[in-house]
N, C-alpha and C positions, 0 to 999 in steps of 0.2 A: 160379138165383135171382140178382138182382141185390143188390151190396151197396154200402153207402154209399160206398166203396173206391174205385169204379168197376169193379170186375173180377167176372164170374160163378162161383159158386160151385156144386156137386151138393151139397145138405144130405143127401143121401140116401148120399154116396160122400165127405165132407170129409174132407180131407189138410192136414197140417201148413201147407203154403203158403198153405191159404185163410185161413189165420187173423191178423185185423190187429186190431189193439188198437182202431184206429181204428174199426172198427165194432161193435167190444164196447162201447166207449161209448157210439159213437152212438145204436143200435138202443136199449140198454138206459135211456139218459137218457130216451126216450122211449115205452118201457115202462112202465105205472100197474099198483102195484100189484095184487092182489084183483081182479086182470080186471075194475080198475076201479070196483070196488064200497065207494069210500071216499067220506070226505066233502069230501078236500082230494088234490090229485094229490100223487104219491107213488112218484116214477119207482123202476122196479128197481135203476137205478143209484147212486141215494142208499139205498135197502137198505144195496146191496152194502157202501156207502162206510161207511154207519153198523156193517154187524157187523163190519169190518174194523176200525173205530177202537175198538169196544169189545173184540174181542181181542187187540190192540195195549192199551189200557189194563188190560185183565185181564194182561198180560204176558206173553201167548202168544207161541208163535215166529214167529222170520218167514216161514216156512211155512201156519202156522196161519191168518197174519193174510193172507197174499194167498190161502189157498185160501177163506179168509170173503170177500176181496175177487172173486174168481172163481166162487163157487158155483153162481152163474144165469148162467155166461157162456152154457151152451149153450141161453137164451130166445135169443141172437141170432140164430139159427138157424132155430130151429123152436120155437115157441111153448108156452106152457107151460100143464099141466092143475093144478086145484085138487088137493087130496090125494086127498080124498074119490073123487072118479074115476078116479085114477091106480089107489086100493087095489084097486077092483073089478075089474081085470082084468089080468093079469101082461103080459098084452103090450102096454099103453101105458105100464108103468114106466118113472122114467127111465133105468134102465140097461138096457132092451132097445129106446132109441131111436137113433138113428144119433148125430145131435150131442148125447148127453146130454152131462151133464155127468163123466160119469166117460171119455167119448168125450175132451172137449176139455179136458179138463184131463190128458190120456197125453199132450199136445203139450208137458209138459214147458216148467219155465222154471226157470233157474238164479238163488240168492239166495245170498249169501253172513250165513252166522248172524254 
């Protein structure tokens, strides 16, 4: 797979190195919500940005507040299913997908509290 990066990535075999900020934005700015089924666009990335400011305003750790900002990082990846779909079948959960997000978030990032 190509990413905004410029460098190819195996979503099927991703390793810490494939992983750049830069294309977690990118891909996800241009992400719509509800697989689009809203009335105004509503990129994933303003999600992201919005439950991060409200666990940040709730007073959550800084922890809490980049893994609210991280949660869909692994849409960049490999695309994401509504709930309802995911429930019905244990093997398109997101934690038995290659890039979930429990996948890309083991890559680890250091914050100081």
């Amino acid at each position: 797979m190509n990413v905004y990066s410029g460098h190819k990535i195996d979503p099927l075999h991703i390793k810490k190195e494939d992983i750049y900020l830069e294309d977690i934005a990118h891909a996800l700015s241009l992400l719509c919500r509800g697989n689009g089924h809203i009335k105004y666009f509503y990129s994933v990335a303003q999600h992201s940005l919005d439950c991060a400011k409200e666990a940040q305003l709730r007073g959550y750790s800084k922890h809490v507040v980049l893994s609210c900002l991280f949660h869909d990082a692994s849409e960049t990846y490999m695309s994401d299913l509504i709930t309802p779909i995911k429930k019905t079948d244990e093997r398109i959960s997101d934690n038995r997908r290659p890039a979930s997000r429990n996948n890309i978030s083991s890559f680890s990032y250091s914050i100081k509290e």
